[in-house]
C-alpha positions as CSV (number, residue, x, y, z in Angstrom):
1,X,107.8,57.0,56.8
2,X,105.6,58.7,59.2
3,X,106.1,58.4,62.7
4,X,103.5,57.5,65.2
5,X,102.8,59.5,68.4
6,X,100.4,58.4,70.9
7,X,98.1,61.4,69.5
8,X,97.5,59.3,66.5
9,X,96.2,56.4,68.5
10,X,93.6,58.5,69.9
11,X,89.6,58.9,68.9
12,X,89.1,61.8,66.8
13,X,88.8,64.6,68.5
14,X,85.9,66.5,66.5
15,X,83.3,65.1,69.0
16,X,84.2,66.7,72.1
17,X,82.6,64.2,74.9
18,X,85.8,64.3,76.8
19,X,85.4,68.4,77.8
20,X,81.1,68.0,78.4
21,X,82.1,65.2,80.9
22,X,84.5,68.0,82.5
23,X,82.5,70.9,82.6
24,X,79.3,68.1,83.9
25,X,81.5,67.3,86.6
26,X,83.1,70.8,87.6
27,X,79.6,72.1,87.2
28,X,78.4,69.5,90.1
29,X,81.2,70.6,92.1
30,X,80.4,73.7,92.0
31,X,76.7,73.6,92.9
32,X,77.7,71.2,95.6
33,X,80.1,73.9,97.0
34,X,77.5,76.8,96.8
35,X,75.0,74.4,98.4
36,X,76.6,73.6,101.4
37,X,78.0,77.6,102.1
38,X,74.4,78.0,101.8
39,X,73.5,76.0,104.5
40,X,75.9,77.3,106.7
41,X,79.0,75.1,106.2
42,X,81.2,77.2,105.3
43,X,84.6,77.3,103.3
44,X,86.4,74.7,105.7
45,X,83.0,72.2,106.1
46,X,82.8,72.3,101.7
47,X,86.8,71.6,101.9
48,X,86.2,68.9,103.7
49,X,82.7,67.5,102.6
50,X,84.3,67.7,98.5
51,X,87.9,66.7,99.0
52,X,89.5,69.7,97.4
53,X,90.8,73.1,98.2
54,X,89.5,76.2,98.0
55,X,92.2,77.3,95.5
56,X,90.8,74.4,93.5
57,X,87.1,75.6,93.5
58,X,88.2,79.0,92.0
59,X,90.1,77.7,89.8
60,X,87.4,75.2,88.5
61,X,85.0,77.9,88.4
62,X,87.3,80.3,86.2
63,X,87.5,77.0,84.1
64,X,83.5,76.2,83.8
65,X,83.0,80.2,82.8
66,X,85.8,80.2,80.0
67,X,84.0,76.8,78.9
68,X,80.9,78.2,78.5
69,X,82.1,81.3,77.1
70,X,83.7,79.0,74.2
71,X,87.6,80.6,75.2
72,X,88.8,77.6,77.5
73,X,91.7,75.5,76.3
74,X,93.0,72.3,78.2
75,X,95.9,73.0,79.6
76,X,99.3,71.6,77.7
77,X,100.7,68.1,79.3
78,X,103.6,69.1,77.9
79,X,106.0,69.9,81.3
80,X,107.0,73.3,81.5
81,X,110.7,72.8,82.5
82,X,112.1,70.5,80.5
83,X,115.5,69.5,81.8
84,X,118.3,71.8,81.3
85,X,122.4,72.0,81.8
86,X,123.3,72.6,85.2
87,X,126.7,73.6,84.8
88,X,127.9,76.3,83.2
89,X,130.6,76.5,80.7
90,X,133.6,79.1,81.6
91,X,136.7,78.9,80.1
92,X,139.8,79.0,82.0
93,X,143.0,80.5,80.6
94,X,144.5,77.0,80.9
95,X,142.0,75.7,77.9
96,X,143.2,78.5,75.5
């Protein structure tokens, strides 16, 4: 029987709404951003003003470029360390 996985529950994916919504919003952000440097604000007055870091802005803007240049891919959910033994095994010559 096949098993079902939250994937399956979702719309099909062929009508991409989901990524124009992101790259409407990061594209906003962005224009906000260069708007207020332009006016003076500065880095620390847009960090404030838009509630996100100016790590985040570069990294948005990287995003919306790869978007427009067709190569962006969402990024995997999927947690990159998964959980893993802590302990070691060793054998002591006791166990032989």
């Amino acid at each position: 029987m096949h098993n079902l996985h939250s994937n399956d529950l979702r719309p099909n994916r062929a009508i991409n709404t989901e990524g124009i919504r992101i790259m409407d919003r990061t594209r906003a952000l962005i224009a906000d951003w260069e708007t207020l440097k332009e006016r003076g604000g500065g880095e620390k007055v847009a960090q404030k003003t838009l509630g996100i870091s100016r790590a985040t802005y570069y990294r948005r803007k990287k995003a919306l470029a790869a978007m427009l240049q067709g190569t962006w891919k969402p990024s995997s959910r999927r947690p990159k360390h998964t959980r893993m033994r802590r302990r070691t095994v060793s054998l002591s010559p006791r166990e032989f």
